[in-house]
C-alpha positions, 0 to 999 in steps of 0.5 A: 500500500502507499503512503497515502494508504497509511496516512488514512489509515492513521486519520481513520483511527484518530477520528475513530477515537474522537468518534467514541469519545463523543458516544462516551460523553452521550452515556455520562449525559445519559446517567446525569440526565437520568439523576437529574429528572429525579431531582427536577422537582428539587433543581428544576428542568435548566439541568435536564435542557443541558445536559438534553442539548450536550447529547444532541451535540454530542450525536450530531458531532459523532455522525459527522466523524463517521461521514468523514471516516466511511468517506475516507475508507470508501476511497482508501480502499477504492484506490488500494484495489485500483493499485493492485488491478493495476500491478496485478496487469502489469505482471501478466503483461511480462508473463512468458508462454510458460508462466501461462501454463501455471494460470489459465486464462479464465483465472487470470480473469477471475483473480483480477476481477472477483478476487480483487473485488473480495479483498476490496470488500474485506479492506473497506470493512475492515477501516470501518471497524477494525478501529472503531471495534476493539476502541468502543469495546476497550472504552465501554468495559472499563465504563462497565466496571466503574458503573456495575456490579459483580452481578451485572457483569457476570450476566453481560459476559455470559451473553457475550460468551455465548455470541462468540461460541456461536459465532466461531462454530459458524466460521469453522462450518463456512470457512472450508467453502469459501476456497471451493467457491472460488475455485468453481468460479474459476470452473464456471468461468472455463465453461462459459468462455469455452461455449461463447468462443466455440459456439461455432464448433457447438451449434456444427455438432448439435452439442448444445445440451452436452455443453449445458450439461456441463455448465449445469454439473458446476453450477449446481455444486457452486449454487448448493455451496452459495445456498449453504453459506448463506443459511449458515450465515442467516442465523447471524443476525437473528443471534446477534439480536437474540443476544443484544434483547437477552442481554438488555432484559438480563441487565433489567431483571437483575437491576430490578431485583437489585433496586428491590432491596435498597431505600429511596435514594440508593434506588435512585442512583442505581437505577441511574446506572442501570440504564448506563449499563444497558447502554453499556451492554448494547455497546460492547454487543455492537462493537462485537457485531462490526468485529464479526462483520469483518470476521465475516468477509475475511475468510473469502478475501483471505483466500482472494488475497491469497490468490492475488498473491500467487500472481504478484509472487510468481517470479517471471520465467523470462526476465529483465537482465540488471545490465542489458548490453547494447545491439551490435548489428542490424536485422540479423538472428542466429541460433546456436545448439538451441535446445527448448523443453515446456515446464514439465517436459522430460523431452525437448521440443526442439533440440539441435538448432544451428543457423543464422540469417543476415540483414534483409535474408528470408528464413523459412521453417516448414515441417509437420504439425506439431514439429516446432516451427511456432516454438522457433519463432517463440524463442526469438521475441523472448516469449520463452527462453531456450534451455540450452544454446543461445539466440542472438538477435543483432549479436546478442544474446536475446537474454542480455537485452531488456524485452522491450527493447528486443521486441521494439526490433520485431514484427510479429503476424500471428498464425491466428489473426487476431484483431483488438475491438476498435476500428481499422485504423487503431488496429494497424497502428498499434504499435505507434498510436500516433501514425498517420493515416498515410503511413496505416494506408501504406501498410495496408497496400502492402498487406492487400488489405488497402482494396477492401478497407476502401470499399467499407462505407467509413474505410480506415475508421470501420468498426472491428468487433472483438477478436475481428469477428465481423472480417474473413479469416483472410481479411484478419491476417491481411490486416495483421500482416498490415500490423506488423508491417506498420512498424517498419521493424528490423525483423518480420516474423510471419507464423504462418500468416499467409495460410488463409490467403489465396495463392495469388494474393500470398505471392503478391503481399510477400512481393510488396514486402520485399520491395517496399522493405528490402533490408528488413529480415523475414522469418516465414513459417509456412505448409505452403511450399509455394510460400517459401520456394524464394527463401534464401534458407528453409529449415526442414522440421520433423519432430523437433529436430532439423531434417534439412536445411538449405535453398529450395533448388538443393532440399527438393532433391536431397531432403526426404521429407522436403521432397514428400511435402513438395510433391503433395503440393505441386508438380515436378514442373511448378517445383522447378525439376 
């Protein structure tokens, strides 16, 4: 927490005593109040008027404090929350693709969102009563034993047992369900993302009642728990009241057979701290309800905290160096004996991996699905790390230079084209908000994408749906293509990019590419070898190991597996034999 944070904090607890101050001066007034309306007859009403008007005062003064304190606890905790929203997507945003596989997607959301919300909740109580509590309780028990008797004081702390025993057995019943809740909200989440973003996949199969019935199978378990809580956490406020009229009649029977023995004017005195007592008694009740409202929502925020933690703790597979050398060449990658294995992995993924491309060179990776080109091209951003060897980009070590500074250099187009909510224009200049608008249609004309945005009714300014919903799959990739392109990057990496586009067009957008950024270097993934026939080396895959390397002219006719690929795409003429 800030500074600031602690500063409230402190304010909150300063105006938390002024605020019991004030109620004590109220029960005094009461018990001078109550002597004086014996004694009117002898002192007249002048006594009753003032000490009447002390207690308005003093309530009036007491309302104001706790406007200011709930004020004050309102923004504290608002602002406490924001902090750690915020810290909580700074971190993922340096989550590496492995970090991803420890929290999946949904509960990332569900940590930033629900969790958060919990604490938030938990936080803003606790500033409201954590001081306001233990102050009153402390204050009313010492005023207790001023104005009691051993009788009265034993028939309050049996009430007061009572309230507390109840109140753990109900905390040990609900406790133990607050970290299920949680961890089915997450599940709930699964479900109703996985139906929203395959309802495509859903409606082709007719699986809508098998995708119900798994949303049901959860939500059913978290509603009984939900329903569970609730009932337990029903019978509080019926015990609280329960006490609070077993407490006040208790302190009246017992005053009343008290003042049944003694003569007129002890009667009146005791009677005087008979009503205190009561006022006293109700005190330290409420002072133990705002301490169970807290003990209430804190066994859920402690779990929210705890898993809001988890995030900010986890130390980030792929950091920042403390001295980050400076580049030393330009547009060039290169990988030496590059071995990569996934968290959890005993076999590498990749493994084996030697070459180096120049400034303004075509690398193309081909190779079955599932042989390792996505993870190639994942080590050269720093996405992840490699477990053995060294990637160089610019002739460094990609673990010696900060990640910003690196990706700065890199243009990406993902294999799924994936567009931001927005329209054309914020989508292209993505990565410089401040592009002109005949730098996004330079892009644009680039990636053949200039000749269908034009014809939208508000071109460059068109509206794009969540995830790109309303353009084709090859509209999305032109349009990542666009993306990366935009940036005028040293090194371009296309991860399969051009699979959705027809033959004509991919030919045409790698020709513009290539004369519009002639030094800048391009790493093509691809299943085409149609795509990749021009490239100045091509690395053949086969099960995370390198098959073949070299030009077309020398793979198509010394490479097995280059030669299979080929032939099932193209003829021995197309591919120049």
């Amino acid at each position: 927490m800030k500074p600031g944070g602690w500063v409230a904090v402190a304010v909150i607890f300063i105006l938390t005593v002024l605020q019991v101050y004030f109620m004590m001066q109220i029960v005094n007034n009461i018990s001078l109040l109550t002597h004086a309306v014996q004694s009117s007859r002898e002192n007249g009403v002048a006594e009753i008027w003032w000490y009447g008007l002390s207690m308005v005062i003093c309530a009036i003064l007491m309302a104001a404090v706790a406007v200011v304190i709930r004020f004050m606890a309102s923004s504290s905790a608002a602002k406490t929350a924001t902090d750690i929203r915020r810290l909580m997507y700074e971190k993922v945003n340096l989550f590496a693709v492995s970090d991803f596989a420890s929290f999946s997607t949904e509960s990332l959301i569900t940590r930033t969102t629900n969790d958060i919300q919990n604490f938030h909740l938990a936080w803003l109580t606790f500033l409201k009563t954590a001081f306001a509590a233990p102050v009153t309780m402390i204050w009313a028990i010492l005023a207790l034993i001023q104005y009691g008797t051993e009788s009265l004081t034993l028939v309050t702390a049996i009430w007061l047992t009572l309230l507390v025993t109840a109140v753990i057995v109900l905390l040990l019943m609900v406790q133990p369900k607050y970290k299920v809740i949680q961890r089915l909200t997450d599940e709930l989440n699964v479900s109703s993302r996985e139906n929203l973003t395959g309802v495509r996949v859903v409606r082709a199969f007719n699986a809508e009642s098998y995708q119900e019935n798994k949303f049901d199978k959860v939500n059913t378990h978290f509603t009984k728990l939900q329903i569970f809580v609730g009932r337990v956490m029903a019978v509080f406020a019926p015990l609280v009241n329960l006490v609070m009229l077993g407490l006040t009649l208790s302190i009246l029977w017992v005053g009343a057979y008290i003042l049944n023995g003694l003569d007129m004017e002890s009667a009146r005195i005791a009677f005087s701290a008979s009503n205190s007592f009561v006022m006293l008694g109700s005190q330290i009740v409420m002072s133990f309800v705002l301490l169970i409202t807290l003990i209430v929502v804190w066994p859920r925020a402690n779990v929210s905290a705890k898993r809001v933690m988890e995030i900010l703790g986890h130390q980030a597979a792929v950091p920042d160096p403390e001295t980050p050398e400076a580049f030393r060449e330009k547009g060039t990658i290169e990988f030496r004996d590059v071995c990569f294995a996934y968290p959890g992995s005993a076999e590498n993924a990749v493994s084996g991996l030697n070459f180096k491309v120049r400034q303004g060179e075509t690398l193309a990776l081909i190779g079955a699905t599932g042989s390792g080109k996505t993870t190639i091209v994942n080590l050269i951003p720093r996405m992840a790390d490699c477990t053995k060897g060294e990637v160089l980009v610019d002739g460094v070590n990609v673990k010696n230079v900060r990640k910003k500074d690196l990706r700065d250099r890199i243009g990406y187009a993902p294999q799924r084209g994936f567009l931001f909510k927005g329209n054309i224009r914020e989508n292209i200049a993505f990565k410089n908000p401040e592009m002109t608008l005949a730098e996004v249609r330079w892009a644009a004309q680039i990636a053949d994408a200039d000749s269908f945005v034009s014809k939208k009714r508000n071109e460059y300014d068109s509206e794009v749906a969540q995830g790109g919903t309303n353009f084709s799959g090859g509209q999305k990739q032109r349009l990542c293509i666009a993306r990366a392109v935009a940036a005028r990057p040293e090194i371009l990496i296309f991860d399969d990019s051009f699979s959705a586009l027809d033959y004509k067009t991919d030919k045409s957008v790698r020709a513009n590419i290539e004369k519009q950024l002639p030094d800048t270097t391009r790493v093509i993934i691809a299943q085409r070898v149609g795509t990749i026939m021009d490239a100045d080396q091509i690395i053949v895959l086969d099960q995370g190991k390198v098959v073949g390397q070299g030009r077309h002219s020398d793979l198509v006719r010394n490479c097995p597996v280059y030669q299979e690929i080929a032939f099932s795409q193209l003829s021995k003429e197309e591919l120049g034999l």
